[in-house]
VEXZAPA-159787 format. One record per residue: residue number from 1; residue in one letter; x negated, y, z negated of N, C-alpha, C in turn. Coordinates in steps of 0.001 Angstrom, whole numbers, plus 524288, in hexadecimal, padded with zeros to 5 digits. Layout:
! residues N
<NUM,'A',<X,Y,Z>,<X,Y,Z>,<X,Y,Z>>
...
//
This chain:
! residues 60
<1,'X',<33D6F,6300A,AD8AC>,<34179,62EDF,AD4DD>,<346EB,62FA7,AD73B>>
<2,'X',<346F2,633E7,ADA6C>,<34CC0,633FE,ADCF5>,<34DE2,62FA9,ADF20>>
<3,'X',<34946,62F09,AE434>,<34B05,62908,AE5F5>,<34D0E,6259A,AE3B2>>
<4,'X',<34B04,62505,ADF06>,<34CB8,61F7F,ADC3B>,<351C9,6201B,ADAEB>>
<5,'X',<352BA,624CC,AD8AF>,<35750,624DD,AD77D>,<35C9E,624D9,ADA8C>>
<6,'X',<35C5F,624C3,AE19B>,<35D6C,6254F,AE411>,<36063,62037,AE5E7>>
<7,'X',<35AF5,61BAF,AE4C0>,<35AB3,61849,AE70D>,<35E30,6148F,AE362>>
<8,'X',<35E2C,6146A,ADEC3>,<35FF8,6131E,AD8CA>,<3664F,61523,ADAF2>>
<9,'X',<36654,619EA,ADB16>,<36BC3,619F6,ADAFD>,<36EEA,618D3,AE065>>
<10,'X',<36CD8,617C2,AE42A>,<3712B,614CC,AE86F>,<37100,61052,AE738>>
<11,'X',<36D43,60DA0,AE4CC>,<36E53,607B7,AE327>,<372BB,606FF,ADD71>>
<12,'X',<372D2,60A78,ADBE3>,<3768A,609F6,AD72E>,<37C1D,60B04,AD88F>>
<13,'X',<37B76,60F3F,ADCC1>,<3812B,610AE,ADFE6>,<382F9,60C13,AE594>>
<14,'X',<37FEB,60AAA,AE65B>,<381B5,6040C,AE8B6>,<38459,60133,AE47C>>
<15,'X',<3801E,5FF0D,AE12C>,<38359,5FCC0,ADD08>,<38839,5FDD4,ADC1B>>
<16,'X',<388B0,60284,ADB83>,<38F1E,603BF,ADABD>,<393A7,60321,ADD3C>>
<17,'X',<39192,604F4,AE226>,<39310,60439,AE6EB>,<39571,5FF35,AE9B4>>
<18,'X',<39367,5FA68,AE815>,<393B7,5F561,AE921>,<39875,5F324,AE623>>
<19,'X',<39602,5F5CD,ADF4A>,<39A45,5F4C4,ADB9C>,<39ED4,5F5C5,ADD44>>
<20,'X',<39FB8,5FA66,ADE18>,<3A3E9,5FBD1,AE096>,<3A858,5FA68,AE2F7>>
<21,'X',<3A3C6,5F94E,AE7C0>,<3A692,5F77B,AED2B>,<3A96A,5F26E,AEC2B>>
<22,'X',<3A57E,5EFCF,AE8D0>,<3A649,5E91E,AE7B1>,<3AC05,5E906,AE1E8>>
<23,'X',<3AC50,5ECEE,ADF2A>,<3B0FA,5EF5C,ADE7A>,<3B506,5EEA7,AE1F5>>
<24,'X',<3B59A,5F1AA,AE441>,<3BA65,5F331,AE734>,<3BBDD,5EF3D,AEB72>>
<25,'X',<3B874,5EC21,AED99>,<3B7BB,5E7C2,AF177>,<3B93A,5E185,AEF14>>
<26,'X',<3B8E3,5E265,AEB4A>,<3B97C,5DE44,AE8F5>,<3BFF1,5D91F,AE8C6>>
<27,'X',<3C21C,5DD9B,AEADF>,<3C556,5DA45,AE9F2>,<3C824,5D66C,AEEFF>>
<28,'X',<3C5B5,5D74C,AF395>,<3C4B3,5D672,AF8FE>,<3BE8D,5D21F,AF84E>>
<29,'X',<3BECE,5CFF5,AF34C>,<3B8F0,5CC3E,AF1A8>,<3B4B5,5CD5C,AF761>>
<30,'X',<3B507,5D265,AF4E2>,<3B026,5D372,AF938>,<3AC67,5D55A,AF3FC>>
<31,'X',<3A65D,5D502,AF2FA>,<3A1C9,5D609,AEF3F>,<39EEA,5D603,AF219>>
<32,'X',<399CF,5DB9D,AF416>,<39528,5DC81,AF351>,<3932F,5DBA6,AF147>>
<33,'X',<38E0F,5D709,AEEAD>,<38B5E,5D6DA,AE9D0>,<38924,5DB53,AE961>>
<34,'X',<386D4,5DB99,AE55E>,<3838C,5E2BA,AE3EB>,<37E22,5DE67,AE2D1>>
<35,'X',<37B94,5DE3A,AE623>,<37567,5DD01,AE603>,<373ED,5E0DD,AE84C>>
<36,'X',<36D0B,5DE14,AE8C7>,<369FF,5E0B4,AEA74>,<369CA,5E2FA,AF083>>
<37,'X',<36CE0,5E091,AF3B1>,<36C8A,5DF45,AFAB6>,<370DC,5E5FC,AF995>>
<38,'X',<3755E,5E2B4,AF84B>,<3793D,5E7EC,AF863>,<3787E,5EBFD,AF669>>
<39,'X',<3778A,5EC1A,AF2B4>,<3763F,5F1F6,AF0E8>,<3721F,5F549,AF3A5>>
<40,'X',<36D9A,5F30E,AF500>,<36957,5F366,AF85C>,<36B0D,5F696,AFF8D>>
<41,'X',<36F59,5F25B,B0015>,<37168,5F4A4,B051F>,<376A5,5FB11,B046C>>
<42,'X',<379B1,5F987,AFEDC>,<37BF5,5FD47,AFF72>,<377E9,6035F,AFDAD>>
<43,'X',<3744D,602F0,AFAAD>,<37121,60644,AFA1B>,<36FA3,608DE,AFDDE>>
<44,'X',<36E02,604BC,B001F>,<36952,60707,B07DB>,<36E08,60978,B0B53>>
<45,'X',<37129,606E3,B0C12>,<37634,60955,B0EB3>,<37B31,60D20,B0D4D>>
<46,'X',<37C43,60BAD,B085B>,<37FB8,60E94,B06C0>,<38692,60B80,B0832>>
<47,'X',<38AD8,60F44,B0B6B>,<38D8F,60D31,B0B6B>,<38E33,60807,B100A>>
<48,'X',<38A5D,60C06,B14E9>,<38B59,60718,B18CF>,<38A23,6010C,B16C4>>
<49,'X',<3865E,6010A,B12DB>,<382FC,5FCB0,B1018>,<387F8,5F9BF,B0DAD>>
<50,'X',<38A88,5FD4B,B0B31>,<39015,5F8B4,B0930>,<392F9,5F6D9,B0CBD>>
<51,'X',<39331,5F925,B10B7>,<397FD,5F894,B152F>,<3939F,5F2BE,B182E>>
<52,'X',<390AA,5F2A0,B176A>,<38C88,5EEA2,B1A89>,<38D6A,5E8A1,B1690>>
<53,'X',<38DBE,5EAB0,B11EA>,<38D52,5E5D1,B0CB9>,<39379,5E45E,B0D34>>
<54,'X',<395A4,5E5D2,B0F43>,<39C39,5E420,B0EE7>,<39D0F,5E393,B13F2>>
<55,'X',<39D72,5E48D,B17CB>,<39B1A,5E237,B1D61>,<3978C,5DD01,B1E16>>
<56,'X',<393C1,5DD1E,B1AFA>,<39064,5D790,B194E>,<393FB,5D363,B16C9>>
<57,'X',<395D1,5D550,B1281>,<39908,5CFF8,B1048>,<39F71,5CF19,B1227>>
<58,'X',<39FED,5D1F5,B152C>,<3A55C,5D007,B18FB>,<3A37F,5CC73,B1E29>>
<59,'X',<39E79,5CD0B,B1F28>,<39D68,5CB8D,B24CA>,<39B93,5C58B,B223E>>
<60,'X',<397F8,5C4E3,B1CFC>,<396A6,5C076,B1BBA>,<399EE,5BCD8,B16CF>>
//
């Protein structure tokens, strides 16, 4: 049960996280979508994982 709850809550704190970012970024029309790929990667990684998703959509 901890696990889960573990696992539940870095995916909910990505979510936020994205929100956020895509907040404050926004006005430089730069957007992260918040799917499944991203959240997935910022979860597994954390911050380097965002720094990789904004690195990704500047390079493409």
């Amino acid at each position: 049960m901890k696990k889960v709850y573990s696992i539940v809550r870095r995916i909910v704190l990505s979510i936020i996280i994205l929100y956020c970012v895509n907040l404050i970024i926004y006005t430089s029309s730069v957007v992260i979508p918040i799917n499944y790929a991203s959240v997935g990667i910022l979860s597994l990684l954390g911050l380097p994982g965002l720094i990789s998703l904004l690195v990704i959509y500047f390079i493409i």
